[in-house]
LOMAR-851755 format. One line per 2 residues: number of its first residue (from 1); their letters; for each residue x, y, z of N, C-alpha, C. Coordinates in steps of 0.1 Angstrom, whole numbers, plus 5000, padded with zeros to 4 digits. Atoms other than C-alpha are relative to their C-alpha. Example, Ala and Ser with C-alpha at 12.3 -4.5 7.8 and 13.67 -1.06 7.14 Angstrom:
<pts>
1	AS	5009 4988 5000 5123 4955 5078 5009 5012 5000  4991 4989 5000 5137 4989 5071 4992 5011 5008 .
</pts>
This chain:
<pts>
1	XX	5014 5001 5002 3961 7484 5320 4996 4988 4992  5005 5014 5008 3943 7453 5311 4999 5000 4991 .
3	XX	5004 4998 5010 3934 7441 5279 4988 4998 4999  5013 5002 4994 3901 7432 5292 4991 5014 4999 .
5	XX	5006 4991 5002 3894 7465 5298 5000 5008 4989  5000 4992 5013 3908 7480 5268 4990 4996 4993 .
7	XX	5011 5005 5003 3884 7460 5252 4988 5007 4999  5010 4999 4997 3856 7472 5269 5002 5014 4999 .
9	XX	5003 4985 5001 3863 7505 5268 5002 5005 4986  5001 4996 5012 3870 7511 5227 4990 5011 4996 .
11	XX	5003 4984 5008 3860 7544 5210 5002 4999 4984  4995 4997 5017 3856 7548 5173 4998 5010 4995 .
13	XX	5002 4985 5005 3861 7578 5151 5004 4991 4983  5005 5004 5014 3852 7575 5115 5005 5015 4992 .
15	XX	4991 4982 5004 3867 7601 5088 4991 4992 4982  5005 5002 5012 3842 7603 5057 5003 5013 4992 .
17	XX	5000 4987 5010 3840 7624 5025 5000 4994 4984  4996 5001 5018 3843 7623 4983 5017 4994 4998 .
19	XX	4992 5004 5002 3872 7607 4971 5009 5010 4995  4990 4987 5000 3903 7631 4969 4992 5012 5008 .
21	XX	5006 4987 4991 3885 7651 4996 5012 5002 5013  4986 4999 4985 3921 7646 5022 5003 4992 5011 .
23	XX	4998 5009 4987 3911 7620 5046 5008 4997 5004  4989 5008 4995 3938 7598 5046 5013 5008 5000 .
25	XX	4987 4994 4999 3964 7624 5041 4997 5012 5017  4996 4997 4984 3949 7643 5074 5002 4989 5007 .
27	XX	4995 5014 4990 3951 7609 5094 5015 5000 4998  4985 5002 5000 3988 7608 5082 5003 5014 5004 .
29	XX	4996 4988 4995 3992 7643 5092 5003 5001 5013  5004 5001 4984 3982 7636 5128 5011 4989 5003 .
31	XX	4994 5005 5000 4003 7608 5124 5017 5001 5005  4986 4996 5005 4033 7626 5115 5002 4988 4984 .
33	XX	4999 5013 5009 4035 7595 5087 5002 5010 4982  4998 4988 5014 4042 7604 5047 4987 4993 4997 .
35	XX	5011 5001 5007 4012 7612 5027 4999 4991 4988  5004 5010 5013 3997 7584 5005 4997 5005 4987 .
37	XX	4999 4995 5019 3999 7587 4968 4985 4996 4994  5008 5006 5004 3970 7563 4964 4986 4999 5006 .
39	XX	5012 4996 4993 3934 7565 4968 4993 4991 5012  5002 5009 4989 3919 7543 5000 4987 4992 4992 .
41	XX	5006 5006 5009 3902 7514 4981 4987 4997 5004  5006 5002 4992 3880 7503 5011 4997 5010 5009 .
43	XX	5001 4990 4988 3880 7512 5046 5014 4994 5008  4986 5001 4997 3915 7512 5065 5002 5003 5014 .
45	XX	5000 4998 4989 3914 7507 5100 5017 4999 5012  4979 4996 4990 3945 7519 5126 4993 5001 5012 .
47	XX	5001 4999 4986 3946 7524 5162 5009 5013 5006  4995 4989 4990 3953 7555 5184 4997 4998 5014 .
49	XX	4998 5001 4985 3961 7552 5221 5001 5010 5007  4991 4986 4990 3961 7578 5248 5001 4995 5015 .
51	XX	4998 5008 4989 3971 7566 5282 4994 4986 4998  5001 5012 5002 3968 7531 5272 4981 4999 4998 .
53	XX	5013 5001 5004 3930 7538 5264 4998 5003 4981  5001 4999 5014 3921 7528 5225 4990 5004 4993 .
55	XX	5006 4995 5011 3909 7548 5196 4996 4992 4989  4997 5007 5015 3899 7529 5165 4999 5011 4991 .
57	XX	4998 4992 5014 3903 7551 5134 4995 4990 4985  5005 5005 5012 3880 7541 5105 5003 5011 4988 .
59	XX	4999 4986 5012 3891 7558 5070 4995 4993 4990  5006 5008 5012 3867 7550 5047 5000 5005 4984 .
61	XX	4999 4992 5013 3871 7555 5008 4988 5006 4994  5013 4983 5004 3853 7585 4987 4994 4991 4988 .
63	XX	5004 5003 5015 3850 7564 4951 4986 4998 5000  5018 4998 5003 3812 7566 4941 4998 4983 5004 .
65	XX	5003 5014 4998 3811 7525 4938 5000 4999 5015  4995 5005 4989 3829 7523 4971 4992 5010 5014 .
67	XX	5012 4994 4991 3802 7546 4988 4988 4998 5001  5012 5005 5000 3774 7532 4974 4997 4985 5007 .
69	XX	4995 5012 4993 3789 7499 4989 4999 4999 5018  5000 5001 4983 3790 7514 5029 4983 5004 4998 .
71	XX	5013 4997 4998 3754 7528 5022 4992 4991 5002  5008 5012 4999 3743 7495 5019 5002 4989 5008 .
73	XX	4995 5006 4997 3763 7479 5040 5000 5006 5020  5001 4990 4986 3754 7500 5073 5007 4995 5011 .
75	XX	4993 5002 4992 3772 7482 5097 5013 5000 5005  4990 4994 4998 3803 7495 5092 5000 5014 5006 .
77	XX	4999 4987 4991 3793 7526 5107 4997 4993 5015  5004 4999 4987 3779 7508 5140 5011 5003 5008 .
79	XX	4993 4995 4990 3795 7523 5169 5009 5010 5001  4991 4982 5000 3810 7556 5155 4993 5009 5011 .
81	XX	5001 4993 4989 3813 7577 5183 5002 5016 4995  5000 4985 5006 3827 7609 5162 4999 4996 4987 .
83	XX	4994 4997 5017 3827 7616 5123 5003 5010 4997  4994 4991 5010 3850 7634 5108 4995 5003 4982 .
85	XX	5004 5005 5014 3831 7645 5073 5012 5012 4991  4994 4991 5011 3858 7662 5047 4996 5006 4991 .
87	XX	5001 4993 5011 3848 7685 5026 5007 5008 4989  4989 4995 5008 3871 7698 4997 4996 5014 4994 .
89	XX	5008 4992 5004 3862 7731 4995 5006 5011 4990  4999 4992 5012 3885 7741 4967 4994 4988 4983 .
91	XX	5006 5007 5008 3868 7712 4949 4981 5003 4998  5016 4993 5004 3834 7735 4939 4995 4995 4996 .
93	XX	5006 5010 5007 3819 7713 4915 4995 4990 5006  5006 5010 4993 3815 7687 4934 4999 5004 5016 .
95	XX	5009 4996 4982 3802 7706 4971 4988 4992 4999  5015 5007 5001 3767 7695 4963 4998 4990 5000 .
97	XX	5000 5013 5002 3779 7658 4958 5004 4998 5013  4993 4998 4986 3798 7662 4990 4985 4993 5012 .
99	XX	5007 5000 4991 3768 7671 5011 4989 4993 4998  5011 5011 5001 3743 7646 4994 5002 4984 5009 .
101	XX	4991 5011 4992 3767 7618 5006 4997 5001 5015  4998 4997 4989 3769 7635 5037 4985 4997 5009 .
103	XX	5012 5003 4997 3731 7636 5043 4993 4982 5004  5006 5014 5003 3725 7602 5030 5010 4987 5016 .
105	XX	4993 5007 4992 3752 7590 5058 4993 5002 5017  5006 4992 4986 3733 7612 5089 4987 4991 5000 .
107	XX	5014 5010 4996 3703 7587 5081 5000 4985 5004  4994 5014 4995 3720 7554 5091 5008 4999 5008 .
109	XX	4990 5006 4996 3740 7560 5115 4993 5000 5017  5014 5007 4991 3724 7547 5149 5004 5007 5015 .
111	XX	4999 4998 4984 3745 7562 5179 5001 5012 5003  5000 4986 4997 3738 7599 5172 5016 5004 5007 .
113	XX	4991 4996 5002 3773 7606 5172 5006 5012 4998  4994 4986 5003 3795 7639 5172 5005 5002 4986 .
115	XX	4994 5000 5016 3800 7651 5138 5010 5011 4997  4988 4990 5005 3831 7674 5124 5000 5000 4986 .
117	XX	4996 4999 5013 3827 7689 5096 5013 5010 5000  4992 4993 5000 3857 7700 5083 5001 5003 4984 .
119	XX	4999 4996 5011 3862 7725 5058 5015 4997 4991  4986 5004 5006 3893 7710 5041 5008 5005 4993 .
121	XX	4997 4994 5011 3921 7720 5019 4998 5016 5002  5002 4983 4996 3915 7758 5033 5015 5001 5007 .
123	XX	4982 4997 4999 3957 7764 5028 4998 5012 5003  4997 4987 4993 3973 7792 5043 4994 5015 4989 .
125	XX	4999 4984 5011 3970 7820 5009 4982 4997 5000  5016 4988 5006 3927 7816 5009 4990 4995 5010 .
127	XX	5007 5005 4991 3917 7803 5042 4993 5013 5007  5006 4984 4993 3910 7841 5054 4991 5007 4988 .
129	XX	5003 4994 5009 3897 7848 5021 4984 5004 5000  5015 4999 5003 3862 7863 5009 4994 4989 4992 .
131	XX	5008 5015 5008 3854 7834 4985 4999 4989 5009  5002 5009 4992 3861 7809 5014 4991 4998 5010 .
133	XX	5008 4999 4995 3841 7824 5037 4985 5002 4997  5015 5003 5008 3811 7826 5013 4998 4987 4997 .
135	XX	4999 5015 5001 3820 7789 5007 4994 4992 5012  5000 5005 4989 3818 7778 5040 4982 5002 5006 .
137	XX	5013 4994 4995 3787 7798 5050 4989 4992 4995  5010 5006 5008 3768 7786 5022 4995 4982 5005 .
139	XX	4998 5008 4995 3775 7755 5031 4992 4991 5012  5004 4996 4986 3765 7759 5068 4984 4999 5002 .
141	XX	5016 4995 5001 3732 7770 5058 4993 4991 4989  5001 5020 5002 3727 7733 5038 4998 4997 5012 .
143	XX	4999 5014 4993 3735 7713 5064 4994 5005 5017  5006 4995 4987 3714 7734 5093 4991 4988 5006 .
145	XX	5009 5006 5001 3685 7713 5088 5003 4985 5000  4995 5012 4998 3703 7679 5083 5007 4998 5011 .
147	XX	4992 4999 4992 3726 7685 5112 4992 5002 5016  5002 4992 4989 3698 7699 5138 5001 4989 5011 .
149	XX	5002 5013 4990 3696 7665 5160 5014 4992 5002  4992 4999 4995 3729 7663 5160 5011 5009 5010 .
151	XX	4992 4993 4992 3759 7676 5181 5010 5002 4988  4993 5000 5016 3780 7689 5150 5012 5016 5004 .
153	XX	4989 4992 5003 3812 7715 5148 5003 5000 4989  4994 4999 5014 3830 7731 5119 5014 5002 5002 .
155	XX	4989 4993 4993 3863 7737 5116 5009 4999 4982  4992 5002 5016 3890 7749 5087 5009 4992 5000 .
157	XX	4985 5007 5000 3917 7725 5078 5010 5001 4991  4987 5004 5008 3951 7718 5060 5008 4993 5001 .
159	XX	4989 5011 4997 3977 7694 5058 5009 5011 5003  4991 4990 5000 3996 7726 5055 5002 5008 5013 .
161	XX	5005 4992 4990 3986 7742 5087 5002 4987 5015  5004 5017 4993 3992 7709 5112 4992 5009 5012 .
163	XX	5008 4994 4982 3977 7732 5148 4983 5000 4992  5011 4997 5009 3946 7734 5118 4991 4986 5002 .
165	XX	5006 5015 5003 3943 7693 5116 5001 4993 5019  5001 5004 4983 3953 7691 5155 4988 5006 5008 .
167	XX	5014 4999 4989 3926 7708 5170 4990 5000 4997  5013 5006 5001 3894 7694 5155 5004 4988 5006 .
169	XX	4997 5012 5000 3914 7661 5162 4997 5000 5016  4999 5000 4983 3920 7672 5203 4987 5001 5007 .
171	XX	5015 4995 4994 3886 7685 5206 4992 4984 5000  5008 5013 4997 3868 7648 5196 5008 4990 5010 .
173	XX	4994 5010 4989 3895 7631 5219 4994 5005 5012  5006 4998 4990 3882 7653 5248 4986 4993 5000 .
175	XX	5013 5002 5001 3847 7643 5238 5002 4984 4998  4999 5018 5000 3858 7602 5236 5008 4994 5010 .
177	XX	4993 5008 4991 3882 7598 5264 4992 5003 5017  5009 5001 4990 3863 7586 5298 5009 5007 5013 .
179	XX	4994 4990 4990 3889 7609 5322 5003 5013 4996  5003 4986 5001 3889 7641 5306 4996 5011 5008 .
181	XX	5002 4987 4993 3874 7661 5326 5010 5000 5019  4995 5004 4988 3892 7641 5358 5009 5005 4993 .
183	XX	4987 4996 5002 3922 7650 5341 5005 5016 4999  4998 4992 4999 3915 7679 5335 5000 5016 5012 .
185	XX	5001 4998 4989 3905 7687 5368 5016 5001 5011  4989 5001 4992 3936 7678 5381 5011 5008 4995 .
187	XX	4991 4985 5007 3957 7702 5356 5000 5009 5004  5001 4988 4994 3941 7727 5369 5002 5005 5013 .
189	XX	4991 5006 4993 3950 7717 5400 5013 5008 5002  4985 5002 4999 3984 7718 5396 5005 5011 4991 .
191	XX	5000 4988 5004 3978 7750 5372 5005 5014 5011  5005 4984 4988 3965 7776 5404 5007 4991 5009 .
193	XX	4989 5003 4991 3989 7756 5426 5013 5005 5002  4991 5000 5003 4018 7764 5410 5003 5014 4997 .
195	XX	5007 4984 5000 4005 7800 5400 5006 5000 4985  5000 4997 5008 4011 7790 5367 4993 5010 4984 .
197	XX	5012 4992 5011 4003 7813 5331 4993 4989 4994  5010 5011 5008 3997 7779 5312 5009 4991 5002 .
199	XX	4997 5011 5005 4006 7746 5308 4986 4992 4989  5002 5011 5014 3996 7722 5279 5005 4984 4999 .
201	XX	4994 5012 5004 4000 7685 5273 4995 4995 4989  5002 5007 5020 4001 7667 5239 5003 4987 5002 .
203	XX	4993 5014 5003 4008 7633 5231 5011 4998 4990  4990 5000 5008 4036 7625 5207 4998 5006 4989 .
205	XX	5006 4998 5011 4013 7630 5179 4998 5020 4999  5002 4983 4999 4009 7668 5191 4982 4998 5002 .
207	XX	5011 4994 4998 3972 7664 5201 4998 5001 5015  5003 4998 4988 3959 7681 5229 4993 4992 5009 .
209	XX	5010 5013 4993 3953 7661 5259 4993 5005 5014  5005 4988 4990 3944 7693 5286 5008 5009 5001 .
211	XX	4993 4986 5000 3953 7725 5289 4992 5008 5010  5002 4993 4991 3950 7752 5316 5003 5018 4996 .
213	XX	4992 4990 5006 3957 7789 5311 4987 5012 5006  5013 4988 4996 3939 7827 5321 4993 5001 4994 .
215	XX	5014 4997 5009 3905 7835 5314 5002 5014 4996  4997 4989 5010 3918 7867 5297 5004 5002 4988 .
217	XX	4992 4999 5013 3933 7879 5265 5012 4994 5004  4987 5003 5000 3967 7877 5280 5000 4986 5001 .
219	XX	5004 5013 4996 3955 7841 5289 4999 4993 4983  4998 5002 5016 3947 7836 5254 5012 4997 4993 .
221	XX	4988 4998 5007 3977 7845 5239 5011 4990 5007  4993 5009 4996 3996 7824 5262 4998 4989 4996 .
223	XX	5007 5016 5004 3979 7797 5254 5005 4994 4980  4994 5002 5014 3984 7801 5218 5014 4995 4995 .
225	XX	4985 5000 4999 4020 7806 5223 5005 4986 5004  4998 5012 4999 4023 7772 5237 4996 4989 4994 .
227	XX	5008 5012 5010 3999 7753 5215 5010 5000 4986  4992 5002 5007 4023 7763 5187 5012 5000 4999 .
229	XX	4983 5001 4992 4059 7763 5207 4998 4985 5001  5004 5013 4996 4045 7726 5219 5002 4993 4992 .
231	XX	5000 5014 5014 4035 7710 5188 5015 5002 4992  4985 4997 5010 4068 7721 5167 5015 4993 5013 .
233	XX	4989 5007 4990 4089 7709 5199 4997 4986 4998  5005 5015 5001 4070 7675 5199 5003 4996 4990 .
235	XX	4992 5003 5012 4081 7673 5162 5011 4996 5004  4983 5001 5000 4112 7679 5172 5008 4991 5006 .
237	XX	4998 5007 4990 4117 7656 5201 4995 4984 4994  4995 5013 5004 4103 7629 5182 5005 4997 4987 .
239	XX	4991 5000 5011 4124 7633 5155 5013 4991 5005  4989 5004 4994 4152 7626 5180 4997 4987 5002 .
241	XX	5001 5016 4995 4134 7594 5193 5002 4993 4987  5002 5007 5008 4130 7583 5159 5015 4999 4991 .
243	XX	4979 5003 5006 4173 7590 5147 5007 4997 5015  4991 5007 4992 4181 7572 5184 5008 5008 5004 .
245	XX	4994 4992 4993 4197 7608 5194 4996 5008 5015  5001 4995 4987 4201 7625 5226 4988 5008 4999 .
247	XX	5012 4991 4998 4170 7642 5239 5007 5010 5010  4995 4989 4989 4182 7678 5254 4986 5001 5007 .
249	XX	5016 4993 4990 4160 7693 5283 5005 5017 4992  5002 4988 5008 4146 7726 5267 4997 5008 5012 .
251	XX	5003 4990 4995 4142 7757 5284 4995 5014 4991  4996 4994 5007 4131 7785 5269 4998 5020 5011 .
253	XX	5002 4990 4991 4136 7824 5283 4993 5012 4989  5003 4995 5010 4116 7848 5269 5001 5016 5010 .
255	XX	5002 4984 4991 4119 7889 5272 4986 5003 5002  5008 4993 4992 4095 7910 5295 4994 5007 4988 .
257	XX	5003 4991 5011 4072 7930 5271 4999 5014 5008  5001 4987 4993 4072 7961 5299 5005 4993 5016 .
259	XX	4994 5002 4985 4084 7966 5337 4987 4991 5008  5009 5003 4994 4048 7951 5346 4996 4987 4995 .
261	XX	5000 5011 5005 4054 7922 5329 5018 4993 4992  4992 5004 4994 4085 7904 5339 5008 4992 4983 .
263	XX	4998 5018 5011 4106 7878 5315 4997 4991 5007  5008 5011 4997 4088 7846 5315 5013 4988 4991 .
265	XX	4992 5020 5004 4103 7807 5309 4993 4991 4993  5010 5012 5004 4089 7782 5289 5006 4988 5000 .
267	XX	4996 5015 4997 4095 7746 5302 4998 4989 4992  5009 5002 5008 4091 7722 5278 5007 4980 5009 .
269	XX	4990 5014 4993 4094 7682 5296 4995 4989 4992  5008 5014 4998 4088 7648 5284 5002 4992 5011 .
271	XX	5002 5005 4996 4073 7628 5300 4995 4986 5002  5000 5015 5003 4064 7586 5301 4989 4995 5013 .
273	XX	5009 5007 4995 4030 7574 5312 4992 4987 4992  5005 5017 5008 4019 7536 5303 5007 4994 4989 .
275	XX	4994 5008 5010 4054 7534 5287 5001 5004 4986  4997 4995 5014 4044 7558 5258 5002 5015 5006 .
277	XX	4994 4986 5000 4057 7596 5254 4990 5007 5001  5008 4984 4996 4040 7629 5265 5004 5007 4999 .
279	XX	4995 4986 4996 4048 7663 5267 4994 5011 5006  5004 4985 4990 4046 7693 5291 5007 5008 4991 .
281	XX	4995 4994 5000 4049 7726 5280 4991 5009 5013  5004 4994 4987 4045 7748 5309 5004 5020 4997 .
283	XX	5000 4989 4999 4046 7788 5307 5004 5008 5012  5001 4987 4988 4058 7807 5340 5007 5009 4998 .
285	XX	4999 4984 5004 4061 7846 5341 5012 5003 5015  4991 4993 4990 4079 7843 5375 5012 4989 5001 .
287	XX	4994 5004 4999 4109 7834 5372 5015 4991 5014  4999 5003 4987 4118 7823 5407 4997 4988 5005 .
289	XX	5017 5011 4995 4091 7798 5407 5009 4987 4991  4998 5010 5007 4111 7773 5382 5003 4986 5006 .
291	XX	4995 5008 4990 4133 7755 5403 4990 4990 5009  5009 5008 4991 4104 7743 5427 4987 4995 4987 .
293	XX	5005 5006 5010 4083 7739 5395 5008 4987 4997  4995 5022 5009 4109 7708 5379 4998 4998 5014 .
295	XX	4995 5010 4987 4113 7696 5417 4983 4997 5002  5009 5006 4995 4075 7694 5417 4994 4990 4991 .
297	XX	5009 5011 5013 4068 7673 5381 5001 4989 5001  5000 5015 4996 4078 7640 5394 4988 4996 5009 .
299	XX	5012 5007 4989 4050 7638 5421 4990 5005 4989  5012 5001 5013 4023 7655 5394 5001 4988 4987 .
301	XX	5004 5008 5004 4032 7635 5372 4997 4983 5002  5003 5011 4993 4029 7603 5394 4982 4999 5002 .
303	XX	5012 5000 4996 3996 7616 5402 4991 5002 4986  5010 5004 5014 3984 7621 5368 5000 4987 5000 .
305	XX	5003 5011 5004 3988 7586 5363 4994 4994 5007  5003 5004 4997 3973 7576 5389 4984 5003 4995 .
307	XX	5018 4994 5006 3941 7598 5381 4995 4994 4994  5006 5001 5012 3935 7586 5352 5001 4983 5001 .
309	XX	5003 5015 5000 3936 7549 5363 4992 5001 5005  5012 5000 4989 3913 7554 5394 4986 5008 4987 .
311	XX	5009 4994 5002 3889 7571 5368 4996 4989 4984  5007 5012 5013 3881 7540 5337 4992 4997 5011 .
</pts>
């Protein structure tokens, strides 16, 4: 893919909040990367790719000086496409400073952009809790009124929880990348073709890049099952890329839960489009069906790639 076009097609996502509110340690979460010790002085710009189409990643710092500095300086927001806003919501005392900031940021920013708030720092022991959910709420019912002209989600997070920090993250990539729905048109495709339960693909990083699966519970649950079999493989696999060891091919077999429901397989492939790593996990219940499944992922995935050229 050109660089012409990369160019022209750039996407920005912005990750605001209070200083020690988690930004930069979720960006290194998604990363896989180790968490920074030190607070982000500025604003700290990286790059994310998904099929050779670029992300920019703005992480701007929380320190009061260093906020009163972008407020005035508005042109650092031009062209955010999403904001990520953190909120630290075992840091009580300062919620109210949180969402003043947050306000004062919804009034300058020019391209009515997708917003995520995310309730942050909501770890595994009090994310289900009754205090968190009176947190949150409260919250909610703030930012109705500053939020209504936008397009805005919530979502809980953790560094501790990574499926927690991946799927607010997969959700604004669906909502920034220009073949999305072509892509995922063609999953699906290749889903009810195959008479698969689910497939899933991720990028290295583990964020979802489409997914297929039943519109039922049991559909559900599958789905689940591979969003967190997937990501913990994708760890795992690039673990190996990154100690230069052999990559095995995974299979996995799982037992029937009754005679009306069979043992199922879960496939798990990499894959290499534009030269950078992917991953399939694939779900099938019939196990018969495998065999012509791998024999059919060379031409799917030829045709993904082509998809998603013919569609910039």
């Amino acid at each position: 893919m050109s660089s012409q076009r990369k160019k022209g097609s750039v996407r920005k996502i912005i990750f605001c909040g209070l200083d020690n509110s988690g930004k930069t340690s979720f960006i290194a979460r998604l990363k896989n990367q180790n968490y920074p010790m030190n607070l982000t002085p500025g604003v700290e710009r990286s790059q994310y790719e998904i099929f050779g189409f670029p992300i920019l990643i703005w992480d701007f710092g929380g320190q009061k000086k260093v906020r009163d500095s972008f407020l005035e300086k508005t042109h650092f927001f031009d062209e955010s496409n999403v904001v990520f806003y953190l909120i630290d919501i075992q840091a009580e005392a300062r919620i109210d400073e949180s969402l003043e900031y947050l306000k004062a940021l919804l009034k300058i920013l020019t391209m009515n952009p997708v917003i995520m708030v995310c309730f942050h720092k909501a770890d595994p022991d009090i994310a289900q809790s009754q205090k968190t959910s009176k947190i949150t709420e409260t919250i909610k019912e703030k930012l109705k009124e500053p939020l209504k002209t936008f397009e805005h989600f919530y979502a809980l997070t953790t560094i501790f929880d990574y499926t927690s920090v991946l799927a607010p993250f997969s959700f604004a990539l669906s909502k920034l990348l220009p073949f999305s729905a072509v892509l995922d048109s063609y999953v699906i495709d290749y889903f009810q073709t195959q008479q698969l339960a689910c497939i899933l693909l991720q990028d290295k990083g583990g964020a979802i890049l489409s997914k297929a699966t039943g519109d039922d519970p049991e559909g559900e649950l599958d789905l689940a099952f591979c969003q967190v079999t997937g990501t913990y493989l994708t760890q795992l696999y690039e673990s190996y890329e990154q100690r230069v060891m052999p990559i095995p091919d995974i299979s996995i077999k799982l037992p029937g839960k009754s005679k009306r429901r069979p043992n199922a397989v879960l496939l798990y492939e990499r894959i290499v489009i534009y030269n950078k790593r992917y991953y399939l996990t694939i779900l099938v219940k019939d196990i018969e069906q495998v065999s012509s499944i791998r024999e059919s992922l060379p031409e799917f995935i030829s045709g993904m790639s082509k998809t998603i050229e013919l569609s910039f």
